[in-house]
C-alpha positions in Angstrom: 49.5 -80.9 -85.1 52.8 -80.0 -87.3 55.4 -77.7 -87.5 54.5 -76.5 -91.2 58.0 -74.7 -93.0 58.0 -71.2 -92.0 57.7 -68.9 -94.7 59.7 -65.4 -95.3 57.6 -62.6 -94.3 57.9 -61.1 -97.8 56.7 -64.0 -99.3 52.6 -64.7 -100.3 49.8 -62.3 -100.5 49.1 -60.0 -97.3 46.5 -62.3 -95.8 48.4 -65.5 -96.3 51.3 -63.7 -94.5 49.5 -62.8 -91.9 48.5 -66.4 -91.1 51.8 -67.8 -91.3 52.6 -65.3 -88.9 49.6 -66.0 -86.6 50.8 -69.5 -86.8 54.2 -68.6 -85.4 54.0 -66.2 -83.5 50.6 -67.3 -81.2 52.5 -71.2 -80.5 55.2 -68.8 -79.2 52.9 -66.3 -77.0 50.0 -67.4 -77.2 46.6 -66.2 -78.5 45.6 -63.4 -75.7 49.3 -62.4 -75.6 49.5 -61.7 -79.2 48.7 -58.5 -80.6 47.5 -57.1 -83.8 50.9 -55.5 -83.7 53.1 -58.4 -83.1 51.4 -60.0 -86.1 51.6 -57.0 -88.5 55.3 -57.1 -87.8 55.8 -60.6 -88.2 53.7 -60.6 -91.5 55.6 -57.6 -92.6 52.8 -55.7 -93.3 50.4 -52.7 -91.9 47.7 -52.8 -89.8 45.5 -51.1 -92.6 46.2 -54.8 -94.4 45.4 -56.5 -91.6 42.2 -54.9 -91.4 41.5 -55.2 -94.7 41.8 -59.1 -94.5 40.2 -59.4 -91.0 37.3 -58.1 -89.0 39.0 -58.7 -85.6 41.3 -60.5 -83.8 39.1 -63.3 -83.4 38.3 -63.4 -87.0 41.9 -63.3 -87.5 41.6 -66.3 -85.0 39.6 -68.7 -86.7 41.2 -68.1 -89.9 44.4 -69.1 -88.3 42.9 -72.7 -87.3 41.3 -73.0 -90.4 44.7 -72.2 -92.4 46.1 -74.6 -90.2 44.4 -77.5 -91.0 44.8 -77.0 -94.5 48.1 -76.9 -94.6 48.6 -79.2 -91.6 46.2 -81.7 -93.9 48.8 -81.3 -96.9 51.8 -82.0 -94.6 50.7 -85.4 -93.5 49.2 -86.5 -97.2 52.7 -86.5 -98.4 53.9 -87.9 -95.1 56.3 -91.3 -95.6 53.8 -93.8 -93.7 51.2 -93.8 -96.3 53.0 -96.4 -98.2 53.2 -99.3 -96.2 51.3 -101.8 -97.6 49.6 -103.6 -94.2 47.2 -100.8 -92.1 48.5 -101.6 -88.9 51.6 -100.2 -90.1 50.3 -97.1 -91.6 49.0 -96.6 -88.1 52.3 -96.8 -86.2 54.2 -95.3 -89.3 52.0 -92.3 -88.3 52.7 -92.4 -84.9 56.4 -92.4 -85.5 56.5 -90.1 -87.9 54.3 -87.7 -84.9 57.5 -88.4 -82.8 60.0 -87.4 -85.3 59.0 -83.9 -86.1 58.9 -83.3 -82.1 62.1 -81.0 -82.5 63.5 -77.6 -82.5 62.6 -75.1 -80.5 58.6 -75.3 -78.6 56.8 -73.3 -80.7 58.0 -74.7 -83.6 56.4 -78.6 -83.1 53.6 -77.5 -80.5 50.1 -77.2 -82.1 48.5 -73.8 -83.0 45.3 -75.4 -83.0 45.9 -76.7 -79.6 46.9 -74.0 -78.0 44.5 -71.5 -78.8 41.4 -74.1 -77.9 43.4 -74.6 -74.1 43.4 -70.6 -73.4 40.3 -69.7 -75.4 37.5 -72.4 -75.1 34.9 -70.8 -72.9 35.8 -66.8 -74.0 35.5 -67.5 -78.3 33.6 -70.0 -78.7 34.1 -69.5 -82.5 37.6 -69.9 -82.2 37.2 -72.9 -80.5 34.7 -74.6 -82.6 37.1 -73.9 -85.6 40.3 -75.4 -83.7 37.8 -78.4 -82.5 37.2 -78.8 -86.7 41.4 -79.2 -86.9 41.7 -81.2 -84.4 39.2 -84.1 -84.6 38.8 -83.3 -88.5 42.5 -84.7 -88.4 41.7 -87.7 -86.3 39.1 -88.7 -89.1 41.9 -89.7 -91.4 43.2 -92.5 -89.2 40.1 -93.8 -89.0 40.2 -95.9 -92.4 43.7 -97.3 -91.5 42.9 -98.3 -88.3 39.5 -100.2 -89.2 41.4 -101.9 -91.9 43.1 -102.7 -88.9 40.9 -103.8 -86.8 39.7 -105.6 -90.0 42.9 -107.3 -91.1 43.5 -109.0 -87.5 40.1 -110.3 -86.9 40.0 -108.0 -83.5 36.4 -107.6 -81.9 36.7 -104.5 -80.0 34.7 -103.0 -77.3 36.0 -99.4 -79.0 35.7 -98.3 -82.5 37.9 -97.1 -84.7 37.0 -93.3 -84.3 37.5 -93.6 -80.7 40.9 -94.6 -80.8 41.6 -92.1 -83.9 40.5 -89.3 -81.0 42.7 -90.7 -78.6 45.9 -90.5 -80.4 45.2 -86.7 -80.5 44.2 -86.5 -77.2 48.0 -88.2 -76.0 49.5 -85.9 -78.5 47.6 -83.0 -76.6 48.8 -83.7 -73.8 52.5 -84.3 -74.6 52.7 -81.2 -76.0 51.7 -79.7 -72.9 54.0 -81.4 -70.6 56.6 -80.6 -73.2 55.5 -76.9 -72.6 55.6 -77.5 -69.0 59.3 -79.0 -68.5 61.1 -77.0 -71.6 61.5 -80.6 -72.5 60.7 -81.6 -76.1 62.0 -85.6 -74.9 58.8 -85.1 -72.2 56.9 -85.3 -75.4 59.0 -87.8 -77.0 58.2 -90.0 -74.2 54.5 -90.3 -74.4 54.6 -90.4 -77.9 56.6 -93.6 -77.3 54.1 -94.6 -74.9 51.3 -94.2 -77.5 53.0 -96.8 -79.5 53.5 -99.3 -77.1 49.5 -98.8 -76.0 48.6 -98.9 -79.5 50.8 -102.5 -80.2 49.1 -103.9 -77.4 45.8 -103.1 -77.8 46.9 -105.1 -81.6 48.6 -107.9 -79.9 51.1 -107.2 -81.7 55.4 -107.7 -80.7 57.1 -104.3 -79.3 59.0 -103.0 -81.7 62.3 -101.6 -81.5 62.9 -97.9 -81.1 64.5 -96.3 -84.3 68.1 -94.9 -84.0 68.3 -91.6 -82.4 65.2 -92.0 -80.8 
């Protein structure tokens, strides 16, 4: 998912500080890498107030995913592609609008979510039932746009809507890997791309032109 705005470490209450800086700091290191300590100094606070707010690390963990998508679901509610009028183009306004925030530095447009499900999925289960709740609870609000769709064009599919809802995640999974693996944010740009063209074709409809810049 998104890069939400980072937020001054003196800014919000203790716990909501330490989230933002669980955010941060774990797309930069990691989840297994990151200590209590690393976070406490991010947030600006002690690790008294971290304990205060959280159990564990893992509860700290879970938090983090949940934290994100909230604010990950308030990022893309004011996005720009909810106002086109036809649903086809809501769904490749959204898919555009997934390639243009690919930028700045990794850890900035990587997912948190994303990244603590790859390293912790079989070792915190809770973690990674919470980032699985991000993830595909994200995917749900594609669904109605791309049904409309479906809908609009007279399509008969042999996949539904909610299957190709999960698959836009799953490509933007994986690009942000590769973009991990290479250093190369354009990596990610690419199959981003490639999501559109896949996404216009399975909709029949003509390739459209890359924006400026792109």
């Amino acid at each position: 998912m998104p890069r939400p705005t980072k937020q001054e470490p003196e800014r919000g209450d203790a716990r909501t500080r330490l989230l933002e800086a669980a955010r941060d700091v774990i797309r930069s290191k990691g989840f297994t890498a990151t200590t209590v300590s690393d976070l406490c100094e991010a947030a600006g606070v002690t690790s008294g107030a971290f304990f205060h707010n959280f159990k564990s690390k893992e509860a700290m963990g879970v938090a983090a995913a949940e934290y994100w998508a909230e604010t990950t679901s308030e990022f893309f509610r004011a996005a720009p592609y909810h106002a086109h009028k036809d649903p086809l183009d809501r769904v490749l306004g959204y898919i555009d609008f997934r390639g243009a925030i690919i930028d700045g530095e990794l850890a900035e447009f990587t997912c948190l979510v994303g990244t603590m499900a790859q390293e912790v999925y079989s070792t915190h289960p809770d973690i990674r039932d919470a980032c699985a709740a991000s993830i595909l609870g994200h995917a749900v609000t594609l669904e109605s746009d791309i049904a409309a769709a479906v809908a609009s064009r007279g399509i008969r599919a042999d996949w539904t809507p909610a299957s190709l809802a999960r698959h836009t995640q799953a490509v933007l999974q994986g690009a942000f890997i590769l973009a991990k693996a290479t250093g190369d944010r354009e990596v990610a740009r690419e199959s981003v791309d490639h999501l559109r063209r896949y996404v216009e074709l399975l909709f029949q409809t003509a390739p459209s032109k890359r924006k400026a810049g792109r």
